[in-house]
N, C-alpha and C positions, 0 to 999 in steps of 0.2 A: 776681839770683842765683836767686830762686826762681824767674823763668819755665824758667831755664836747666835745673835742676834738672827741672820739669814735664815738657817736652821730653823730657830724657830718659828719664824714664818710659814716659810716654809712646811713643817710639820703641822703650824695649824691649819694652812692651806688645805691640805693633804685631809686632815682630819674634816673640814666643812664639807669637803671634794666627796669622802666617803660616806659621810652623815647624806647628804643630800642623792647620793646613789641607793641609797639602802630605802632610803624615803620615797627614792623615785620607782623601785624595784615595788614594795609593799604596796602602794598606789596603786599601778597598774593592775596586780594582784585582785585589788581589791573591784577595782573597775571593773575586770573579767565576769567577776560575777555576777554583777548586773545585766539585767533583759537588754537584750537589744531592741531598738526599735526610735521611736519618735512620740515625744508626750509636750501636751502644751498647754498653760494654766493663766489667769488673766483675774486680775481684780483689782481693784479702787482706792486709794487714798485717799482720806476726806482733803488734806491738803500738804502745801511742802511746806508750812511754818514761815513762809510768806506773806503767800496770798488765799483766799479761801477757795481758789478754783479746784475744781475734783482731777486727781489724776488716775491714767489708768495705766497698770502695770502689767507686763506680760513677760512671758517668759517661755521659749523653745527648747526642749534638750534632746538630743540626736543622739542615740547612741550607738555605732557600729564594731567589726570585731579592731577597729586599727584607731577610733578617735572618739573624743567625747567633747561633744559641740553643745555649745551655751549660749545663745542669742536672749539677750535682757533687753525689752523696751520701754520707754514710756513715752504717755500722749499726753498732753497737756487738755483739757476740755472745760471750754470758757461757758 
């Protein structure tokens, strides 16, 4: 019973293992086709369901032929 058991772990193991290669394969894929380069965008929250101060949000994306970089900020502005 317990090898039976192993197995199947095992085999789900194997199957997440495959799922998650396949997903990682199509990603990249998909990634390629995007421009390379560097774009960066910025706007305001009226508030974060706190307090009513304004926030400002920003966001960096980098995109080269080996990684795709994401830098997310926020400012807090009293």
């Amino acid at each position: 019973m317990k090898e039976i058991f192993l197995s199947l772990v095992s085999l789900k193991f194997l199957m997440q293992l495959k799922t998650f290669e396949h997903s990682h394969q199509k990603t990249l894929a998909a990634l390629s086709q995007l421009p390379k380069g560097t774009w960066s965008a910025s706007d305001w929250l009226d508030d974060d369901g706190i307090s009513d101060d304004m926030i400002k949000m920003a966001v960096k994306v980098s995109i080269t032929d080996s990684e795709l970089l994401l830098i997310i900020m926020s400012l807090l502005c009293k």
